[in-house]
N, C-alpha and C positions, 0 to 999 in steps of 0.2 A: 504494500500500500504506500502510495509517493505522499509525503508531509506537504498538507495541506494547511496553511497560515493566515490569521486575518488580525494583519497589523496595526495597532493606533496611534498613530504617531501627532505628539503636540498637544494631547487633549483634544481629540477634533468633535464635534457634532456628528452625529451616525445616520451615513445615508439612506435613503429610503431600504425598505425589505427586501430582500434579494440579491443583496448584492455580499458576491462569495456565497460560497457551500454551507447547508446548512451544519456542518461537524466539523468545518474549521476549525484548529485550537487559534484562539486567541492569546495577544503577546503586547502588550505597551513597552511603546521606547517615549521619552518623552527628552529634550535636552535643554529645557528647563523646568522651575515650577517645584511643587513640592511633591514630584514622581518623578524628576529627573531620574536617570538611572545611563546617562549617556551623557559623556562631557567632549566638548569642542576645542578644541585653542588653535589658532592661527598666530603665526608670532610672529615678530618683525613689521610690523605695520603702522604706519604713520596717521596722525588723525587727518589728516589734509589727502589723505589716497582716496579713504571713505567718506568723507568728507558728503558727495554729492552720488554715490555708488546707488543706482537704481533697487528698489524692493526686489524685483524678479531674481536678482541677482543672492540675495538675503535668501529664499525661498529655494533659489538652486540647490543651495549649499545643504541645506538642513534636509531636502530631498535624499539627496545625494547621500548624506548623513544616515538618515532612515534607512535605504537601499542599503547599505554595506553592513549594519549593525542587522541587519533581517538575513544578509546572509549568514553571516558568522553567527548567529543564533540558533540556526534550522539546520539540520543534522541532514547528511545523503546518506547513501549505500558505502557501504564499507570498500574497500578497496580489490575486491577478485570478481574476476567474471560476471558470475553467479549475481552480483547487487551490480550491475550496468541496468540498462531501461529505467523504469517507472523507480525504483528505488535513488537512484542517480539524480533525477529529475523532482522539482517542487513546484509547488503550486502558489505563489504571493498575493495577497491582497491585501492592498495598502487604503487606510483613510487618513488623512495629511491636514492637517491644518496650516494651512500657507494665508499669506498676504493677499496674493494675487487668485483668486478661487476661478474669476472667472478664466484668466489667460489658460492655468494650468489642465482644465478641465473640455479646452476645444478640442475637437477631433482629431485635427494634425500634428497635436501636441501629445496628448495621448498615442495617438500609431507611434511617433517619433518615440517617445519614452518604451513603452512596448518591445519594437524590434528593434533597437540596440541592446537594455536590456536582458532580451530574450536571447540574442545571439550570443553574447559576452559569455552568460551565465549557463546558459542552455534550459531554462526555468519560467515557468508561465508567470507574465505579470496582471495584474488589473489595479487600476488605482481609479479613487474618489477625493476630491479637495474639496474641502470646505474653510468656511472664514474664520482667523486666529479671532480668539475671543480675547486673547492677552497678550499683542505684540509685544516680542521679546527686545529687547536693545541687542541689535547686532554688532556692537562694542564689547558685549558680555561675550564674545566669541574671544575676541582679540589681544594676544598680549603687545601693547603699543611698543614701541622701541623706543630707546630714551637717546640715543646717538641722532646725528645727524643725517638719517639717512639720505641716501642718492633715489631720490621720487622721479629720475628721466632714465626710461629704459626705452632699447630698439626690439628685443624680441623676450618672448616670457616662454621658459623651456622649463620643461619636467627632466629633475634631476635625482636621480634615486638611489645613485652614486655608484650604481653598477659601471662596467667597462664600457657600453654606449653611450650610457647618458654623459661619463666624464668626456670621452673624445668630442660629444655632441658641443658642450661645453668650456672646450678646448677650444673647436674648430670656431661657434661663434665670436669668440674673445678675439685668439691669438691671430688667425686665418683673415677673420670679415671685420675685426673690428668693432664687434658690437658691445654695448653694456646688456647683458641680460639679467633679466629676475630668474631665478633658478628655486624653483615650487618642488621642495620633498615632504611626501609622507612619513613621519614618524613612526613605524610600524611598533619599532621596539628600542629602548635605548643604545645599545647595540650599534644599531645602523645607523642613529641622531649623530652619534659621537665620530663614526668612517665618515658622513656625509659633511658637517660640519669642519671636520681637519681636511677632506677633499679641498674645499670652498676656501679656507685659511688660505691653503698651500698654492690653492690658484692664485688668490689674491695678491700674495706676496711677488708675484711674479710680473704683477700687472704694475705700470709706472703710474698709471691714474686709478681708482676704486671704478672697478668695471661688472659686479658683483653686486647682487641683492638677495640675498638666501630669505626664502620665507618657507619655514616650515612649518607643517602641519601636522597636528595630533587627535588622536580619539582613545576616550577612557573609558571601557565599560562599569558600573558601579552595581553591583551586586548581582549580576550574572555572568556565567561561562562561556566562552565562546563553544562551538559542538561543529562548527566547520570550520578549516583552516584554508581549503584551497581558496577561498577570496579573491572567486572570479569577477565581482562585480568592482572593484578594488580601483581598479584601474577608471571608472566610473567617475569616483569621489575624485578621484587625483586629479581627473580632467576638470570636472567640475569647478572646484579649487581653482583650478590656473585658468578658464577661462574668467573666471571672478575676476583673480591679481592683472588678469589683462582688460578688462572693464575698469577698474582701480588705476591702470597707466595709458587708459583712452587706445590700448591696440587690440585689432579686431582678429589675432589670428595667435595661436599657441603651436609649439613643435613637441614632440613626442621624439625620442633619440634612439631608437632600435634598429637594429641588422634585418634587412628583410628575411632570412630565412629562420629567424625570432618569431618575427611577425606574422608571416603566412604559417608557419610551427605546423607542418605537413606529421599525422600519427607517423610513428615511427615502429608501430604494430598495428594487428589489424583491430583489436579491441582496445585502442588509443580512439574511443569515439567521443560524437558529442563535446561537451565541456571538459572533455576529460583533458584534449588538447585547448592548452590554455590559448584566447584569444586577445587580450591583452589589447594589444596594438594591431589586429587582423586590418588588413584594408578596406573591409565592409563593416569593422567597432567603427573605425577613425572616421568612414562616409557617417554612420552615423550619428556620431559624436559635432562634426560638423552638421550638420541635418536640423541636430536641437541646438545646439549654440546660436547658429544666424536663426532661429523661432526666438529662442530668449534677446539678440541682442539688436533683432529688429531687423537687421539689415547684412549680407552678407557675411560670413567669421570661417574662416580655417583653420582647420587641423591638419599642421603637416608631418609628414614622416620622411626628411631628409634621408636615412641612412636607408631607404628602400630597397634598393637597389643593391646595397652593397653585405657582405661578407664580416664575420664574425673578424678571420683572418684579415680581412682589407680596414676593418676599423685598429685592430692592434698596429698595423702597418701605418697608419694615421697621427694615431697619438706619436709613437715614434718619430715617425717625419715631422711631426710639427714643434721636436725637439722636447718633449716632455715625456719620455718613454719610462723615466725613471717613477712618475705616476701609477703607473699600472699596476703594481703590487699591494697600493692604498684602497683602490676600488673593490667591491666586493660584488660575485655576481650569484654567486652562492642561493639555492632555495631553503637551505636550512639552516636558517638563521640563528634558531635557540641552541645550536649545537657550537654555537661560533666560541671561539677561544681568542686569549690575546695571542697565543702560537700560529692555531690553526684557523684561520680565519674563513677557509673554503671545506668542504667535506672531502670532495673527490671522488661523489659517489653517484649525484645527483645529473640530470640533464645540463643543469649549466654549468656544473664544474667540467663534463665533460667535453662541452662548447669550447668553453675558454680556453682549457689547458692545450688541446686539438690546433685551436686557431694561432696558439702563443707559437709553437712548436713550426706549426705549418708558416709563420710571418718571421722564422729564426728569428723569435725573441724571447727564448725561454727560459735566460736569463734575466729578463723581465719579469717574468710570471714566476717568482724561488717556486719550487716544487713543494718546500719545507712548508709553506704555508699552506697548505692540501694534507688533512687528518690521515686521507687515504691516499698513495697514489696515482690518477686516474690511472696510467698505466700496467703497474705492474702490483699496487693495491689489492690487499683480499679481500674478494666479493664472498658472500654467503651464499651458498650453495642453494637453500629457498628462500624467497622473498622477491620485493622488487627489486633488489643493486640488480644481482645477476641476470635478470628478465630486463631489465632496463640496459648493460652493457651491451648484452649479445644481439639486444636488437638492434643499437643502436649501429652496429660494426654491421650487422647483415647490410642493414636500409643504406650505409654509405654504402657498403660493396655493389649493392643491387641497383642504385641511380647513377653508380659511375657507366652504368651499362646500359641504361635507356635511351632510343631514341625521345625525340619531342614527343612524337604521335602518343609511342607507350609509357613516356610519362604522366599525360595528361588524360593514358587511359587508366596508368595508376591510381593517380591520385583526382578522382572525378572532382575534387572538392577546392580543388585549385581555382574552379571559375567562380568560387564566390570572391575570390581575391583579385581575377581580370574583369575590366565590364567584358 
């Protein structure tokens, strides 16, 4: 039986009968008020950015807010076979109390929210808005900054201090010359502390402050999280930065991934659904833009510079752009609560296996110490049941087997590829 939810987020008023199953469990998030049980902070923020920042915008955020704390709250199918389908898959029903009840409730707005969500996550959505009975002060979100900050930026990038987003943020700087706002999620202290010494060590290198770190956090307050994969993750994060780009009057946000990240073709045949994260898929990002220019009225992009390009050709990047000595700082690692000050990557996971693959393949392996990998992707002990070992041998078959494809039987491979071409 797939978990079936009927969210109430903010305190909202309950819309008419019918709306969601009648045996939905119900679940409140609220992130204020005296049910809070969800906390917000965005830090680094000036009072003169929000100064004039539209409501809709206010309403994104706490949407967005909603959406991620309903995933990590709602439990899927356990990890073998056997729980793929209907166990994998949920059902959401959200009632929202926002500012804007009528904008977020028109039909285009609705589809839009819908099939992005639905794709990202692979999870049935339905949402109801209705009117905040007690607008909150969207200052209560924000930790102001007490420096001077640089309020003129040329481009607002998602930084999350993995290997693409640093190079992404390399290449803006040192390459194009630009000042960016560099928007990270706070997942866990952990990564606050890589991502912030990343941002230092840029800074230090820059002859003018060309840098604006705004990170962001969320704190559950007296419940569990019951799901980690945190597909919709990447939601909130966009979210977020088209805000700070509303905040510095620019109508467009970058995204820093390797396209073969991005399009993340299964690398088995039961790698279905959600299971392959879509992240930054090139039909999230159309959608992501889709609702953006809905919210900002008027045209907004979402771009993915490193489209095109190769895990190995971004390590060859940072290098050429003379900061190769970088790369050891970033972390691209998926198992984060295992991080050590030693061991900073596992060596066991997909993207350990990316990386260390690409450093090797870009002769820069001396960039990438091996010493900081728990396991060594290469010659590391895999456990003979579970996923490492299901996960190396596949991943060695799939490169062996695309070195060998025509186009044709590529694309008859992988039929899933045309949601990534129009």
């Amino acid at each position: 039986m797939r978990y079936q939810r009927l969210f109430l987020c903010g305190s909202p008023a309950m819309p008419a009968k019918g709306f969601g199953p009648a045996g939905a469990e119900q679940f409140s998030l609220d992130l204020t008020g005296p049910k809070q049980n969800v906390v917000l902070k965005i830090a680094d923020i000036t009072e003169r950015m929000v100064a004039d920042l539209p409501s809709i915008y206010e309403d994104l955020i706490e949407i967005a807010t909603y959406v991620y704390c309903a995933d990590q709250s709602t439990p899927r199918g356990g990890s073998g076979v056997r729980d793929l389908g209907e166990h994998w898959r949920r059902d959401f029903y959200f009632v929202i109390a926002v500012r804007n009840p009528k904008f977020w409730n028109r039909k285009d707005v609705q589809e839009a929210l819908r099939e992005l969500l639905g794709f990202l996550s692979d999870d049935f959505y339905e949402f109801r808005f209705t009117r905040l009975k007690h607008r909150p002060k969207f200052s209560d979100y924000l930790e102001f900054s007490g420096e001077n900050v640089e309020e003129i930026v040329d481009e607002v990038v998602l930084f999350s201090g993995g290997l693409d987003s640093l190079a992404g943020a390399l290449d803006e700087i040192f390459r194009q010359g630009n000042r960016v706002a560099l928007v990270s999620h706070r997942s866990v202290s952990k990564i606050y502390s890589k991502q912030k010494a990343l941002v230092e060590e840029i800074e230090k290198r820059c002859e003018t402050k060309m840098t604006h770190h705004v990170p962001i956090w969320i704190q559950k307050l007296g419940w569990k999280e019951a799901d980690t994969s945190q597909r919709s993750r990447s939601f909130l994060y966009a979210c977020i930065a088209a805000t700070v780009a509303a905040m510095f009057k620019k109508k467009r946000i970058r995204f820093y991934e390797n396209g073969v990240t991005s399009i993340n073709l299964p690398i088995a045949e039961q790698v279905v659904g959600a299971r392959a994260t879509r992240t930054t898929h090139p039909k999230a990002i159309r959608g992501m833009a889709r609702l953006f220019t809905l919210v900002a009225g008027g045209e907004f992009r979402v771009e993915t510079p490193f489209l095109w390009k190769t895990k190995t050709e971004i390590v060859e990047m940072v290098r050429d752009l003379g900061h190769g000595d970088l790369i050891k700082y970033s972390v691209s690692c998926s198992h984060v609560f295992q991080m050590t000050k030693l061991h900073t990557h596992c060596g066991s996971c997909s993207q350990c296996i990316d990386r260390r693959v690409a450093a090797l393949a870009a002769g820069c392996a001396a960039l990438d110490p091996v010493d900081m990998y728990a396991k060594d992707v290469f010659v590391g002990g895999r456990s003979d049941e579970g996923q490492d070992m299901v996960l190396t041998e596949s991943y060695v078959r799939m490169m062996k087997e695309c070195g060998d494809l025509t186009a044709m039987q590529f694309f008859g491979r992988y039929g899933e590829i045309s949601r990534a071409v129009p």
